[in-house]
C-alpha positions as CSV (number, residue, x, y, z in Angstrom):
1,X,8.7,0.2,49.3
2,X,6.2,-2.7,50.0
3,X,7.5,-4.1,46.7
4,X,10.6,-3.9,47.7
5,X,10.1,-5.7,50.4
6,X,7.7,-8.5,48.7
7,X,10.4,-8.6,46.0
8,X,13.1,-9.3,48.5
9,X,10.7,-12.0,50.9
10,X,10.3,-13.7,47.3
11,X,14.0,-14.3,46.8
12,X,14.5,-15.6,50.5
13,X,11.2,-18.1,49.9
14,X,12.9,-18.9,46.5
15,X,16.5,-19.4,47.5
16,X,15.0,-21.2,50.8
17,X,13.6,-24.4,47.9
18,X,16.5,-24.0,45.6
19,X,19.3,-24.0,48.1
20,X,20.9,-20.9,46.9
21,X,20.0,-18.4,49.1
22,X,22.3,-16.0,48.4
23,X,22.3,-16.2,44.6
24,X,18.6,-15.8,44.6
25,X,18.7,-12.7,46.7
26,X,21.6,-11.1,44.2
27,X,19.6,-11.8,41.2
28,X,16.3,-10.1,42.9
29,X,18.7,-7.0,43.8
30,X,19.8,-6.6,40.7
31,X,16.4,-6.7,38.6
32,X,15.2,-4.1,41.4
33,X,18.2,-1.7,40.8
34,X,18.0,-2.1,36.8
35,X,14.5,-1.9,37.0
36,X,14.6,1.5,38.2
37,X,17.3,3.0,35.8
38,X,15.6,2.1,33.4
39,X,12.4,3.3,34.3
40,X,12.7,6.9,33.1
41,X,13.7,6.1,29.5
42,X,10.6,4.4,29.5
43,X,8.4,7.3,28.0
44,X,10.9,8.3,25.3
45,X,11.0,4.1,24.7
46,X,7.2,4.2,24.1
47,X,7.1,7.0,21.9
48,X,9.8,6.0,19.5
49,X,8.3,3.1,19.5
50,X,4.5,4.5,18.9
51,X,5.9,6.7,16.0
52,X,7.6,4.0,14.5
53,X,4.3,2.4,13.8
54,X,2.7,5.6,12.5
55,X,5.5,5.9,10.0
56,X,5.4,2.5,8.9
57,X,1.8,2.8,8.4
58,X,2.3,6.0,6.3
59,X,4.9,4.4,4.3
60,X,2.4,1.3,3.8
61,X,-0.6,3.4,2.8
62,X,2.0,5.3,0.3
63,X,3.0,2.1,-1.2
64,X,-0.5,1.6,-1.7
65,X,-1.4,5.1,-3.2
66,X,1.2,4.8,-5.7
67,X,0.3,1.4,-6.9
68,X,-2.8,2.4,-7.6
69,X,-1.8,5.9,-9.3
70,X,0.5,3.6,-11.1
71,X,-2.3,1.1,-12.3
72,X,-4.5,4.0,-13.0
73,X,-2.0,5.6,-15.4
74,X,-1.6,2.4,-17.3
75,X,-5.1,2.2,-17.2
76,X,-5.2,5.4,-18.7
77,X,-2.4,4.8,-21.3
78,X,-4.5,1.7,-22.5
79,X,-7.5,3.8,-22.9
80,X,-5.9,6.4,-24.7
81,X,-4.1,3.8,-27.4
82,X,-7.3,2.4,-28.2
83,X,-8.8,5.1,-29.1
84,X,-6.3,6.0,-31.0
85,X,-6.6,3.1,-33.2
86,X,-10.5,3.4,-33.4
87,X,-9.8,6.7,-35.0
88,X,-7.4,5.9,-37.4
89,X,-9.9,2.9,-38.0
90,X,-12.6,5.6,-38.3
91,X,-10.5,7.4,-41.0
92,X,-9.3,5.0,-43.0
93,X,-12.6,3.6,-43.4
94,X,-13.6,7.0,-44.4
95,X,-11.2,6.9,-47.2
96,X,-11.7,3.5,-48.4
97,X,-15.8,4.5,-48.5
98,X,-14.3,7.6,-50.6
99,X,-12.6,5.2,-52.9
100,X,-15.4,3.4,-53.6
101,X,-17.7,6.2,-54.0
102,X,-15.0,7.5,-56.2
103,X,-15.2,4.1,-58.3
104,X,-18.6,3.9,-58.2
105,X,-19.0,7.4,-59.2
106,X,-21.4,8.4,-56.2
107,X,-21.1,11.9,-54.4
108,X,-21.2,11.7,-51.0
109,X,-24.4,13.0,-49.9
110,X,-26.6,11.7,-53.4
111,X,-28.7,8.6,-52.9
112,X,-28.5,5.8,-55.8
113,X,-28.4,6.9,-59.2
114,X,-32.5,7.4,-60.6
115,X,-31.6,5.1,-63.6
116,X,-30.6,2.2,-61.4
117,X,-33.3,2.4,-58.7
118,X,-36.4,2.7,-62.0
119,X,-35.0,-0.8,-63.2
């Protein structure tokens, strides 16, 4: 009620210095009465408004969580190819050292040839 009142006394002392008394008054009536319709959808206001920010912070820290899943697959994927092509590096230098065993006429697990290392 005292606000009322002080809301009021405001619009006569501010329609008093801009000449428009009754405008002033009007306008202050008006704010007072809109003020307090809307005063219970405030709550409902304030939580639609609080879990709005809690889903756009989900959706932000799931945009983030699926970059990352996303750069560790690739991550991953890269890993995997190059190893791939160290082992088919691996084996065909297996083969070539086969070949030249082969040409040399080595076995695989004898040292050099006893004739060649007397010389």
């Amino acid at each position: 009620m005292a606000g009322t009142v002080l809301t009021v006394l405001f619009a006569l002392i501010s329609g008093m210095v801009t000449g428009n008394l009754a405008a002033q008054i009007s306008l202050q009536v008006e704010m007072m009465v809109f003020g307090y319709f809307l005063w219970p959808l405030m709550p409902p206001f304030m939580v639609s408004a609080f879990l709005g920010a809690v889903a756009e912070l989900l959706q932000e820290e799931l945009a983030v969580r699926t970059e990352v899943r996303l750069m560790a697959q690739q991550s991953y994927e890269a890993i995997r190819r190059q190893n791939q092509e160290v082992m088919l590096l691996r084996h065909d230098m297996a083969k070539h050292y086969g070949v030249l065993r082969q040409m040399t006429g080595q076995s695989c697990c004898a040292g050099p040839k006893k004739d060649t290392a007397e010389k």
